[in-house]
C-alpha positions as CSV (number, residue, x, y, z in Angstrom):
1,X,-26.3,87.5,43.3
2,X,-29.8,88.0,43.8
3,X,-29.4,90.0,46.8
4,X,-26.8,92.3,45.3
5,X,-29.8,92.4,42.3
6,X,-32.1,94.1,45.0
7,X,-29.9,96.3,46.6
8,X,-29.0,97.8,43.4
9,X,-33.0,98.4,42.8
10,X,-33.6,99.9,46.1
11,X,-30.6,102.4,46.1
12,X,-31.3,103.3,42.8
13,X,-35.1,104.1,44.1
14,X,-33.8,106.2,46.5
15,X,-31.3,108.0,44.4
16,X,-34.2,108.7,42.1
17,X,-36.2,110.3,44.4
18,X,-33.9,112.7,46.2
19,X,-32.9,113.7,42.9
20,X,-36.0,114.5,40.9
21,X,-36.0,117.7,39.3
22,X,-38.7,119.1,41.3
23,X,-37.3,118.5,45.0
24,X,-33.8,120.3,43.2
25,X,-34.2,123.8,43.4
26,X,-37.1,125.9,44.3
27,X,-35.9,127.9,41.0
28,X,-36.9,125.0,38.5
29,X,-39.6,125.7,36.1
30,X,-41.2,123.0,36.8
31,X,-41.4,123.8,40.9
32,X,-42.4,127.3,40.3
33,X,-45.6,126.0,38.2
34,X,-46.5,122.5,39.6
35,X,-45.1,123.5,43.7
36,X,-46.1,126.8,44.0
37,X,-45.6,127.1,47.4
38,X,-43.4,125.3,50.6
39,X,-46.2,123.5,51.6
40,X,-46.8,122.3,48.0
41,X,-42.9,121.4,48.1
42,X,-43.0,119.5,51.4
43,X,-46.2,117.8,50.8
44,X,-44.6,116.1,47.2
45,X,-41.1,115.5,49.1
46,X,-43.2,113.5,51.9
47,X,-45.3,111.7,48.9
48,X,-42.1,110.8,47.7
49,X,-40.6,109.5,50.9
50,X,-43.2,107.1,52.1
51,X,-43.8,105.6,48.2
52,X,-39.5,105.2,48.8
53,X,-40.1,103.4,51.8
54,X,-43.2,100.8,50.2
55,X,-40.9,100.0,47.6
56,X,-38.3,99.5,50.1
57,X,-40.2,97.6,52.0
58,X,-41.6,95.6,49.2
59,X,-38.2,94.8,47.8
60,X,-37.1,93.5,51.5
61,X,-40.1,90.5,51.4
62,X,-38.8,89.9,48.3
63,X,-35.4,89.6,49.1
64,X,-36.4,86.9,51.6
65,X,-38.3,84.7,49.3
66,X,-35.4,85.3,46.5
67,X,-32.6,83.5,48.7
68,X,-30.6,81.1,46.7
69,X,-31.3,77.2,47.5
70,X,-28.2,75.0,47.6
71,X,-27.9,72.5,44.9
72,X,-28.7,68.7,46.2
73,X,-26.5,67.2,46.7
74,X,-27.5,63.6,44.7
75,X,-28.7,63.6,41.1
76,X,-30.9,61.0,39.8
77,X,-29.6,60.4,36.5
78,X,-32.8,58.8,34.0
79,X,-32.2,58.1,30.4
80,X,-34.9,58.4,28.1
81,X,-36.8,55.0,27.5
82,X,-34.6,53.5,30.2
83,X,-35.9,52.3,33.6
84,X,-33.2,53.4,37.0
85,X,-31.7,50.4,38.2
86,X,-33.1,49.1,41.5
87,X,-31.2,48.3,44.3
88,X,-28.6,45.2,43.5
89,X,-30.3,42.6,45.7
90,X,-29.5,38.4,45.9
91,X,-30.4,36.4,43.0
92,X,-33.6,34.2,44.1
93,X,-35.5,31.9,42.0
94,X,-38.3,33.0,39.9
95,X,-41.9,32.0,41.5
96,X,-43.5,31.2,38.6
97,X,-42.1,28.2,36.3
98,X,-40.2,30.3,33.3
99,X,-37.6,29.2,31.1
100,X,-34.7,28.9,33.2
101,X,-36.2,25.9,34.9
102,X,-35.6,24.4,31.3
103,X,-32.2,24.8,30.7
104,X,-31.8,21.4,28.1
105,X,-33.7,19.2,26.5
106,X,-33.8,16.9,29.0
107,X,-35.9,19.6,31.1
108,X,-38.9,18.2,29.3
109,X,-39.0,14.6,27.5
110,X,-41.7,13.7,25.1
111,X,-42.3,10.1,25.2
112,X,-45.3,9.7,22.4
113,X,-47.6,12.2,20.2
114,X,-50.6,10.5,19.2
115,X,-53.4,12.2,16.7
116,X,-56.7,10.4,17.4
117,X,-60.8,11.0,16.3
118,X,-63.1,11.6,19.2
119,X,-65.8,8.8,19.6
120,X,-69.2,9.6,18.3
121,X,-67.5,12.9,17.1
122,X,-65.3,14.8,13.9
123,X,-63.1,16.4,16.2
124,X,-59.6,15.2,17.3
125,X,-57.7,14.5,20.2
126,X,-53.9,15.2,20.6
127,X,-52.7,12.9,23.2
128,X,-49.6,13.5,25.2
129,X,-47.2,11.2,26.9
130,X,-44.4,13.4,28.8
131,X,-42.0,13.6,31.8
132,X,-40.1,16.5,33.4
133,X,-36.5,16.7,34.3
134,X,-35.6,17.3,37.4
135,X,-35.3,20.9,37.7
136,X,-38.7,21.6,36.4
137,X,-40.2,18.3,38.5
138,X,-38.7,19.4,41.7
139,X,-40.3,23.4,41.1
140,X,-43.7,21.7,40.4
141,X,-43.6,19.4,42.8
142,X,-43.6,22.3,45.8
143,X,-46.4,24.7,47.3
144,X,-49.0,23.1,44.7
145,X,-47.7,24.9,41.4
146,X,-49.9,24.0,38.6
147,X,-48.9,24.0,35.2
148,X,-50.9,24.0,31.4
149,X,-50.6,22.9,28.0
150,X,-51.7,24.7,24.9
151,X,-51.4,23.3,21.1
152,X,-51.0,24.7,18.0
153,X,-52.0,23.6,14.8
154,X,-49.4,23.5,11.8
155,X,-50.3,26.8,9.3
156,X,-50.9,24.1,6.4
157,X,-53.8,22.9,8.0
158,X,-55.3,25.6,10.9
159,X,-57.9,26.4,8.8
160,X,-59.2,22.9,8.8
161,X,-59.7,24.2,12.6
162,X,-62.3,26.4,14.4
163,X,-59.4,28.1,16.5
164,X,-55.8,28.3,15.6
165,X,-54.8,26.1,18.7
166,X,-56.2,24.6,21.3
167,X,-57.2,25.7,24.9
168,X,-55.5,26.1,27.9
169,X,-55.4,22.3,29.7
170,X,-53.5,21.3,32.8
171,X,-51.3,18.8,33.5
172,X,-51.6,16.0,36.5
173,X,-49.7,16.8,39.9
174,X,-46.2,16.6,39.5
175,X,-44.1,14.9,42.5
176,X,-40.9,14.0,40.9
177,X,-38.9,13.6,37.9
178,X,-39.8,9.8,37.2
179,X,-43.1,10.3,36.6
180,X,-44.8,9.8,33.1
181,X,-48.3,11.6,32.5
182,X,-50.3,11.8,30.0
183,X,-53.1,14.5,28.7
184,X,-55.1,15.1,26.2
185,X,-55.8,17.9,23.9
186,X,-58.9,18.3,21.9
187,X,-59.4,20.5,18.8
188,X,-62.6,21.5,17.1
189,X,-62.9,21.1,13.4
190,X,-64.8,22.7,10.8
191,X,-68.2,21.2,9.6
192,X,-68.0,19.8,6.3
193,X,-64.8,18.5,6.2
194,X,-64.5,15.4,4.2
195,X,-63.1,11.9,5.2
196,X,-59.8,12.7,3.2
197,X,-59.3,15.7,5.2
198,X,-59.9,14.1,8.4
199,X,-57.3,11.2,7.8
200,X,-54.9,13.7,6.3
201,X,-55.1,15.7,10.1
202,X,-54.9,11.9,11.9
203,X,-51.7,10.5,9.9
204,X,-49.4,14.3,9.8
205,X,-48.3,15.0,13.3
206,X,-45.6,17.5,11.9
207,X,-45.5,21.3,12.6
208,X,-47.6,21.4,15.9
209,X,-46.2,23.9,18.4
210,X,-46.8,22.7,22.5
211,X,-46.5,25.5,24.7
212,X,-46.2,24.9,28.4
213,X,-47.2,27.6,30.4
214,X,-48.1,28.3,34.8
215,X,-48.9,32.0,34.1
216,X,-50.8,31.8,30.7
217,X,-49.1,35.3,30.0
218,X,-45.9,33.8,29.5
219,X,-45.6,30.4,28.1
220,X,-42.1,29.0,30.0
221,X,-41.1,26.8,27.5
222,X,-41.9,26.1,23.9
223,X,-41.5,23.1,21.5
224,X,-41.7,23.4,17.7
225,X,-42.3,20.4,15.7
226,X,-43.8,18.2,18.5
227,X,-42.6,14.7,18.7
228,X,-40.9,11.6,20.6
229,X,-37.6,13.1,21.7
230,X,-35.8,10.8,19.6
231,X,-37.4,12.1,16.8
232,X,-37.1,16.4,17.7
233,X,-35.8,18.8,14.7
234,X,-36.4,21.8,16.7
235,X,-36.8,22.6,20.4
236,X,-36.9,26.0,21.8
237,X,-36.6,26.2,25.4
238,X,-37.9,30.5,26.0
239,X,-35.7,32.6,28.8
C-alpha cells in the first residue's frame, strides 16, 4: 500500500512539471514575460528536470525505509494488574517453612502456657512448652532451618506493655517429631504499674496471639487464643 502511496507521488511530480503553464506554449502570457527568450525557456525546463529527479530520488530512499514489516507471529497477551503466567513447572516444596507444612492442628501441639514475673524484675515471662508434628519436625530438622516465635499481647491489656508484642525469639534445634521444647518470651511493662495490675497480667492468659515464623516476613503459622491444645478455641494455621 505504501509503495503504490509513493508511486502515485512521484508520477504526479512528473506530470506536474511537464505540464506547467510555462513549458506549454511559447505563446502563454506568462512565457512571453517571465521566458523571454529560448534560452530563458530551456534553462527553467532544465531547473525543472533535475528538482523532478531530487524528488524522485528522495521518494526512492523513502520507499525503502517505508517497506511494510510482517506482523509476529506470537502475541503476548498482558492484562492490566495481572502478572503473565510462567512456565508450568513441577510442584516442589517451598524452602522456607510456610503454612502448608501446617496443614492440622496436630502440626503444632501446645503442651503448657505459663505467665510468670521475672526475678528481681516487673516484667514478665511467657513460657512455652510445645512440639511439632511431623511434617513441620521433619522440614526443621534438615539443612539447619531455624525457626522464631513472636507474642502478642491481648488488646485489653497491651497498653500495660512497652511494645504491642514481644520480640523475635528462636526455638531449640528440632530433630524429630517427639521432641518437647520449651522457650521463653519476655515482655516489658510500663513503670508504675501497680501490684493489682501486675497479677491481673500473671492470672489471664487469654487472647495472646503466637506467631511462628523462619522468614520474619511471613509468619508460617498463627495461633489465636494461646493455650494447652486441649484447651484451643481458635487456631489459624496461615497458607
Amino acid at each position: 500500500m505504501k509503495k503504490i502511496w509513493v508511486a502515485g507521488i512521484l508520477s504526479a511530480s512528473l506530470v506536474a512539471s511537464s505540464q506547467h503553464p510555462l513549458l506549454l506554449s511559447n505563446r502563454h502570457p506568462l512565457a512571453r514575460v517571465l521566458l523571454p527568450t529560448k534560452k530563458h525557456r530551456n534553462q527553467y525546463k532544465y531547473s525543472m528536470n533535475k528538482n523532478c529527479l531530487l524528488i524522485a530520488a528522495s521518494l526512492v530512499f523513502l520507499l525503502g525505509g517505508c517497506q511494510d514489516k510482517p506482523a509476529s507471529s506470537h502475541v503476548n497477551h498482558v492484562t492490566p494488574g495481572i502478572r503473565p503466567s510462567a512456565s508450568p513447572i513441577a510442584s516442589v516444596p517451598p524452602e522456607t517453612l510456610d503454612g502448608t507444612y501446617f496443614p492440622d492442628q496436630n502440626a503444632f501441639i501446645v503442651h503448657d502456657f505459663a505467665i510468670s514475673q521475672q526475678e528481681g524484675s516487673p516484667d514478665l515471662v511467657y513460657t512455652l512448652r510445645y512440639q511439632f508434628g511431623d511434617i513441620p519436625a521433619q522440614f526443621l530438622s534438615k539443612d539447619g532451618h531455624k525457626y522464631y516465635f513472636k507474642l502478642r499481647f491481648p488488646k485489653e491489656s497491651s497498653d500495660l506493655f512497652v511494645e504491642s508484642e514481644t520480640a523475635a525469639v528462636e526455638g531449640p534445634r528440632v530433630s524429630g517429631s517427639n521432641e518437647i521444647h520449651n522457650v521463653d518470651l519476655k515482655a516489658k511493662l510500663k513503670h508504675g504499674l501497680s501490684q493489682d495490675q501486675i497479677n491481673s497480667l500473671l492470672k489471664n492468659k487469654s487472647n495472646y496471639v503466637l506467631s511462628i515464623y523462619e522468614d520474619l516476613d511471613f509468619a508460617a503459622n498463627v495461633i489465636h487464643n494461646v493455650m494447652p491444645n486441649n484447651q484451643i478455641k481458635k487456631h489459624e494455621f496461615l497458607n
